[in-house]
C-alpha positions in Angstrom: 0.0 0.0 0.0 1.6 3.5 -0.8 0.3 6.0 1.8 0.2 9.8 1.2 0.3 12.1 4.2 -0.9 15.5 2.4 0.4 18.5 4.7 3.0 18.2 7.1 2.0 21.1 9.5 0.1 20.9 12.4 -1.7 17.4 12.0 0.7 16.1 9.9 3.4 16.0 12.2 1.6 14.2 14.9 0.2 11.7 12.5 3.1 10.7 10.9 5.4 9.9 14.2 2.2 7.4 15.2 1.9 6.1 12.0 5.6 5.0 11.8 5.5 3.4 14.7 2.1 1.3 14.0 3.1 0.0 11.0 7.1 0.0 11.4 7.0 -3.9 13.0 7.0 -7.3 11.7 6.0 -7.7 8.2 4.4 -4.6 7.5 7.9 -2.8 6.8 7.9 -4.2 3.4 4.2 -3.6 2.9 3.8 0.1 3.1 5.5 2.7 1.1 4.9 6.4 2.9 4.8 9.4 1.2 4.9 13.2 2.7 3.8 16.0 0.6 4.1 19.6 1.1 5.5 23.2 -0.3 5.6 25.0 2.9 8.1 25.7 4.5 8.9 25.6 8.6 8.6 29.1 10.1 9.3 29.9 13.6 6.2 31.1 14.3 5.4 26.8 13.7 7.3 25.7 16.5 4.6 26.0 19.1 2.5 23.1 17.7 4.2 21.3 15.2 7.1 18.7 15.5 10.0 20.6 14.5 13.0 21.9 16.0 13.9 25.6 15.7 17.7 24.6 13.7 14.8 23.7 11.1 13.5 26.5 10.0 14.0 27.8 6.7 13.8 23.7 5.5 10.7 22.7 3.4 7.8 20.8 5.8 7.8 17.1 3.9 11.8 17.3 4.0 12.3 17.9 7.5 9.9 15.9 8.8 11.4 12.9 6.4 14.8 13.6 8.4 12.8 13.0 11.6 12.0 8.9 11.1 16.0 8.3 10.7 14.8 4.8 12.8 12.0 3.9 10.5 12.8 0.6 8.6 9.6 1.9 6.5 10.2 3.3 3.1 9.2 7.2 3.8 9.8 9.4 1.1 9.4 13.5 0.8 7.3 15.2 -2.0 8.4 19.2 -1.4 5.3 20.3 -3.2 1.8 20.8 -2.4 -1.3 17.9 -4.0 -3.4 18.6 -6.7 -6.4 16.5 -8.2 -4.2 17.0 -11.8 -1.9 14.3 -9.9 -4.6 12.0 -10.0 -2.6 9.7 -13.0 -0.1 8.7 -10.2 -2.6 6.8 -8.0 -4.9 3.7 -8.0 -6.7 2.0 -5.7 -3.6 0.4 -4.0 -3.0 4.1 -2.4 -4.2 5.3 0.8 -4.4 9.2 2.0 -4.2 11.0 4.6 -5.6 14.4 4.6 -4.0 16.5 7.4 -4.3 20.2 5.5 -5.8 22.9 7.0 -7.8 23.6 4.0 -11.0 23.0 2.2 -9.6 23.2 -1.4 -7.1 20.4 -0.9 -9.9 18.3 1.2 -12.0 18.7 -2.3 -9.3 17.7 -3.9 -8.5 14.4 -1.8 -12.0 13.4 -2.4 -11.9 14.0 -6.1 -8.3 11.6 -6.4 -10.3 8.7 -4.2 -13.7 8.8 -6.6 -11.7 8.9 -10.2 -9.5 6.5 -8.7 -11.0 3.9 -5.9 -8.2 5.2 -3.5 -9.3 5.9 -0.1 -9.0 8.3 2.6 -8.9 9.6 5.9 -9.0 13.4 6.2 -8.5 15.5 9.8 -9.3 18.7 10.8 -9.4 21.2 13.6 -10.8 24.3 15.3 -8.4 25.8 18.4 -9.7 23.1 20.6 -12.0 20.6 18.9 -11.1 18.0 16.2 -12.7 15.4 13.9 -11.6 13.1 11.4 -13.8 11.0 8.7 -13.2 8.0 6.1 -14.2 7.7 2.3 -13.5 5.9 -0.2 -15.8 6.1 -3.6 -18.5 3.2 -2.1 -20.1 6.0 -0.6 -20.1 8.8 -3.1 -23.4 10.8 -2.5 -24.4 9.3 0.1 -25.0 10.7 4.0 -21.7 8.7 4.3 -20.0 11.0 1.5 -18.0 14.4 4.0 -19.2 16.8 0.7 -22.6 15.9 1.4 -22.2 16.6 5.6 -19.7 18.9 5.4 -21.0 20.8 2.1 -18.5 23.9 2.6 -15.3 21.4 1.4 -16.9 22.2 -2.1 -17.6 25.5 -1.8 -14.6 27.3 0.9 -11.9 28.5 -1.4 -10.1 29.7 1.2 -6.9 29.2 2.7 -5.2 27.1 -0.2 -1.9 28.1 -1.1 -2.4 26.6 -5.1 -5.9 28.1 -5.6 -5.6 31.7 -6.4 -9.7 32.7 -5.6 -8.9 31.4 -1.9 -6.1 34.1 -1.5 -7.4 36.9 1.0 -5.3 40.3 1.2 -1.3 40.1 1.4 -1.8 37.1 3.1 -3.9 34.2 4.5 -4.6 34.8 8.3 -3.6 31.4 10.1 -6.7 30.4 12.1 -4.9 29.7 15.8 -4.8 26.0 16.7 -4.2 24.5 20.3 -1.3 22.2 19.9 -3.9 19.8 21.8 -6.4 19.5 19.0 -3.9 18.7 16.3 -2.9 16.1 18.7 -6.8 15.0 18.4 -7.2 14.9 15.0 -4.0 12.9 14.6 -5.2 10.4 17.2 -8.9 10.0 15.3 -7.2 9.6 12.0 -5.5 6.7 12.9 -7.8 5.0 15.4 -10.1 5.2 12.0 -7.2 3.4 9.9 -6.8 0.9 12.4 -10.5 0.5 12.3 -10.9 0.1 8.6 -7.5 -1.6 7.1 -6.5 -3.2 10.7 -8.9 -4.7 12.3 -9.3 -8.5 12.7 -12.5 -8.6 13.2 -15.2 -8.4 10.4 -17.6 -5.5 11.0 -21.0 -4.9 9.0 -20.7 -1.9 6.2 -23.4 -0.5 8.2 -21.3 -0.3 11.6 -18.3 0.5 10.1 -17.0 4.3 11.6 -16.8 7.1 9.0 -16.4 10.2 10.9 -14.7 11.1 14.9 -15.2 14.4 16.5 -13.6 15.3 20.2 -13.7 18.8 22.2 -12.9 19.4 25.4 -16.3 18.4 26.0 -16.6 15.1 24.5 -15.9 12.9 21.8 -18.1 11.3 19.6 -18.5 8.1 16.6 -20.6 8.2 13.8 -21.1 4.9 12.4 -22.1 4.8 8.4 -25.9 3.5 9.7 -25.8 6.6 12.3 -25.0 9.4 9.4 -27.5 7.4 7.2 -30.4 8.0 10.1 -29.4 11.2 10.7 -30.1 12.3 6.9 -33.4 11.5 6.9 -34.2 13.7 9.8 
């Protein structure tokens, strides 16, 4: 399986250190190939919430955070730019996202990759202290299970993308703030949901499976396919 990590920032960073280490034993180090994408590079202003070290900044994300798994028998591999659905020729259903940018457009365009191509996915997200994280893959297209249909603004929020020019605002994009905490969340619902769908031992009903995770300082909460399904017709 080739797995994509798109974004290396403040999800990303989290993710990928737990990832390594859940699939660096036994004979999944010959079974997964990872791959980091991103175009950004690490500014100090980073440092509070993301895995870096300050003697990094200046170094593009997908780099330095390649330099970081030194100890990973896993093939992990940097891609110093940022995604685009136009990549879609590269993938097929043997690849696996992870969606940890902090921005609609490249959600959309995630989604887009996994329906032209049977990939699948697992995209993450948060506010300064709340996270969630949901799973697709092309079965559900359209369907209450589908994030564009429950979370309608990935299709139509242009902002914050650094590739899209129409999501561009002023000199510059305004960083929402983020609570090292949440990113941490999101990170930790991403892959509890991989384990859940390309782990488990156990066979669970398409109707139970999970598809979306949300936690706040408040609570945290499952969605199961049959739950979102319910829901819809409320």
């Amino acid at each position: 399986m080739n797995i994509h990590i798109i974004g290396a920032g403040g999800v990303g960073t989290w993710l990928a250190p737990a990832l390594v280490k859940l699939l660096n034993v036994g004979h999944d180090k010959i079974d997964y190939n990872i791959n980091i994408w991103d175009g950004d590079k690490i500014e100090t202003s980073n440092l509070d919430r993301q895995l870096y070290s300050p003697h990094q900044v200046g170094q593009n994300k997908a780099e330095a955070c390649v330099d970081n798994f030194g100890y990973a028998e896993i093939n992990i591999n940097a891609v110093p730019r940022y995604l685009s659905k136009d990549d879609v020729q590269r993938f097929s259903a043997d690849d696996f996202f992870f969606g940890c940018a902090d921005n609609h457009p490249a959600r959309a365009d995630i989604l887009s990759i996994c329906d032209d191509t049977s990939a699948k996915s697992i995209i993450g997200g948060n506010g300064y202290e709340d996270a969630d994280a949901y799973y697709y893959d092309n079965y559900w297209k359209g369907t209450p299970c589908d994030p564009r249909v429950y979370y309608p603004e990935i299709l139509t929020v242009k902002s914050g993308s650094p590739i899209v020019a129409e999501g561009c605002t002023g000199d510059a994009q305004v960083e929402s703030p983020q609570l090292v905490l949440a990113n941490q969340w999101a990170a930790s619902l991403m892959t509890h949901l991989f384990w859940h769908h390309e782990r488990a031992d156990d066979v669970i009903e398409t109707d139970e499976v999970l598809m979306l995770e949300r936690t706040s300082k408040y609570e945290t909460l499952s969605f199961t396919a049959k739950m979102l399904i319910e829901a819809s017709k409320e």
